[in-house]
C-alpha positions, 0 to 999 in steps of 0.5 A, a space after each residue: 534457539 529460533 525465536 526470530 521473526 523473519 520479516 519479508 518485502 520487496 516494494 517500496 510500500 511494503 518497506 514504509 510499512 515494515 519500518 515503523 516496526 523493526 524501528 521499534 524491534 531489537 536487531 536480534 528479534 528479527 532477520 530481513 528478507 528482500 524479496 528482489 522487486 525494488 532493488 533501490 531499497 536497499 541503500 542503508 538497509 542490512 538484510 540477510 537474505 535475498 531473493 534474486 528475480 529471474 527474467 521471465 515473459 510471466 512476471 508473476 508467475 516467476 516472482 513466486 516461483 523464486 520466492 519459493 524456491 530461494 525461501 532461506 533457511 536460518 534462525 528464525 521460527 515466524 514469518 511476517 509478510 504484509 500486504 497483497 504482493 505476489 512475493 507476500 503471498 509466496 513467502 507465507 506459503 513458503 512458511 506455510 510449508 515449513 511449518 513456521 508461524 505466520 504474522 499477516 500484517 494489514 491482514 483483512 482489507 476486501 473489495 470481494 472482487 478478483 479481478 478490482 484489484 487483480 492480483 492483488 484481492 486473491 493473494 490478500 484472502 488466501 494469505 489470511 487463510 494459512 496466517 497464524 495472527 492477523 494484524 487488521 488495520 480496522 474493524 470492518 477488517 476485522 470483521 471480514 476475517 471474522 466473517 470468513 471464519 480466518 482460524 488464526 488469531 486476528 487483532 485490530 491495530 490501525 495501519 502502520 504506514 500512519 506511523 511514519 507520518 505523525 511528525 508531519 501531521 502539523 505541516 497540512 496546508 492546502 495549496 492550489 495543486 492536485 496530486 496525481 498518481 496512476 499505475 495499477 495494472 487493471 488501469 493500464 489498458 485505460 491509462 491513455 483515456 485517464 491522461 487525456 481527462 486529466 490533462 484537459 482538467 488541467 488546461 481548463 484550470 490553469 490556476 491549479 498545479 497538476 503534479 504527476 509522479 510518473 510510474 517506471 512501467 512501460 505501460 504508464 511511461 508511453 503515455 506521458 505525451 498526453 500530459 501537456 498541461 501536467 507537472 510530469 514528474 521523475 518518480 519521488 522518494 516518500 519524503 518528497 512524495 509527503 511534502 507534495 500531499 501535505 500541501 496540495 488541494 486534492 488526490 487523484 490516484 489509484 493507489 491504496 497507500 494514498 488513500 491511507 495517507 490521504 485520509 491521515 492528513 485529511 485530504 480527499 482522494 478520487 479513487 480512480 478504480 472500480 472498487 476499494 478494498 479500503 471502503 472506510 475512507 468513503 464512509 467518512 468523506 475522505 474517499 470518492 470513488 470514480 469507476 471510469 475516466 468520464 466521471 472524473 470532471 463533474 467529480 472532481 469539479 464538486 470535490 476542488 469547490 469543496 475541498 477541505 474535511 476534518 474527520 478523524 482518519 479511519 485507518 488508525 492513529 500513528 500508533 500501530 507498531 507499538 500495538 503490533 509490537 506489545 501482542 508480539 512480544 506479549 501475548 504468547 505470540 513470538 
């Protein structure tokens, strides 16, 4: 009988986000497909299908192009993709087609704007639009599918990147160092105007330890001269990426993932972006919005003076796989 739920990822954050999950899932309730993006994934991981990405000038038009078309055919009768990739996106049209029910999982985050974050804010609504249940991380989540009038069923149940930080809740200490991380695309034609006032920041606070992860892509790697009072990094693993947010003072970053985890551990995040699709961690202070690479020293001098916060993490509790889970396996869902 197909009663298994064909679980799909390809990045390293939508892996940190499927994990807690399938810890909790029995081997037989699922299978794993891997949608080709992150190959170094895969040490450890058992998967039973996989997509292979074929070069091409138009990256993301192949990715979905391949999604498509080497979609597996197995015994499984749901599909749970997560997130905002172009490989969640063709992996639920694909399950869309065949007639398969849709688990969305972080389903619901908005920014209303399709170019902050490009692609990324498209695929998110129009995954919402053909998934069958909406996992929403919170309650403006939920209501912006509510609001959009989404006709799957659509659940709250915090976000499940938390799930895997609960062990390291205790270890938060803040240190004189500032984590910094930048690679999202619509940041790319502005990458050297980023590093150029954040290195200046760093000169001019020379008591402060300024890490940077750097990106692999091209358009973030042929930059990294700038950085001359930067800490530049190789890119790091998540349990050395933990050590550095559990300790440091502040975030810089463009990332959505650190927003969420930044939040967790009650760190504050300069959003280096036009806009956040995660607008909860403003409204409770963990969040500041800096729109362009000028107003980040008067920001950032305000935040590094008044650095600490305790609020409760808008994004959930640590908790939401076994939510996700129980409505699953309990509800009439799976």
């Amino acid at each position: 009988m197909k009663n298994k739920i064909l679980i799909c990822f390809g990045t390293r954050p939508e892996w940190l986000k499927v994990k807690p999950l399938i810890n909790l899932m029995k081997r037989e309730e699922y299978r794993l497909l891997f949608t080709g993006q992150h190959p170094d994934l895969l040490d450890g991981i058992d998967v039973d299908y996989r997509i292979t990405i074929k070069d091409s000038a138009q990256r993301l038009d192949q990715l979905i192009s391949d999604c498509l078309t080497q979609f597996p055919t197995g015994d499984f009768n749901s599909v749970l993709v997560q997130g905002d990739t172009a490989s969640a996106f063709a992996c639920a049209v694909a399950a869309f087609n065949r007639q398969l029910k849709i688990y969305y999982l972080e389903a619901g985050l908005r920014s209303y704007n399709l170019k902050h974050p490009y692609p990324e804010e498209a695929y998110r609504q129009m995954i919402a639009r053909i998934a069958d249940v909406n996992f929403a991380p919170t309650t403006r989540s939920y209501l912006a599918l509510t609001n959009e009038r989404v006709s799957g069923e659509t659940f709250i149940t915090g976000n499940t990147v938390l799930d895997n930080l609960k062990e390291h809740k205790g270890d938060c200490t803040y240190d004189d160092v500032v984590l910094v991380t930048l690679h999202r695309r619509e940041n790319h034609e502005h990458m050297a105007q980023w590093f150029c006032v954040i290195d200046k920041l760093a000169e001019n606070n020379p008591h402060l330890k300024f890490i940077l992860p750097i990106h692999p892509n091209p358009n973030v790697q042929k930059h990294k001269y700038i950085l001359r009072h930067v800490s530049v990094v190789d890119p790091m693993s998540h349990g050395e990426l933990l050590k550095v947010l559990t300790k440091c003072k502040l975030v810089v970053s463009d990332s959505g993932g650190l927003q969420e985890e930044g939040s967790f551990f009650n760190k504050k995040v300069i959003v280096c972006r036009q806009t956040t699709e995660r607008p909860e961690g403003i409204d409770t202070g963990h969040l500041h919005l800096c729109p362009e690479p000028s107003e980040l020293p008067i920001l950032f001098d305000n935040l590094i003076k008044n650095y600490y916060i305790d609020t409760a993490c808008p994004y959930g509790d640590g908790e939401a796989s076994e939510k996700i889970l129980n409505i699953i396996r309990h509800e009439g869902l799976y």
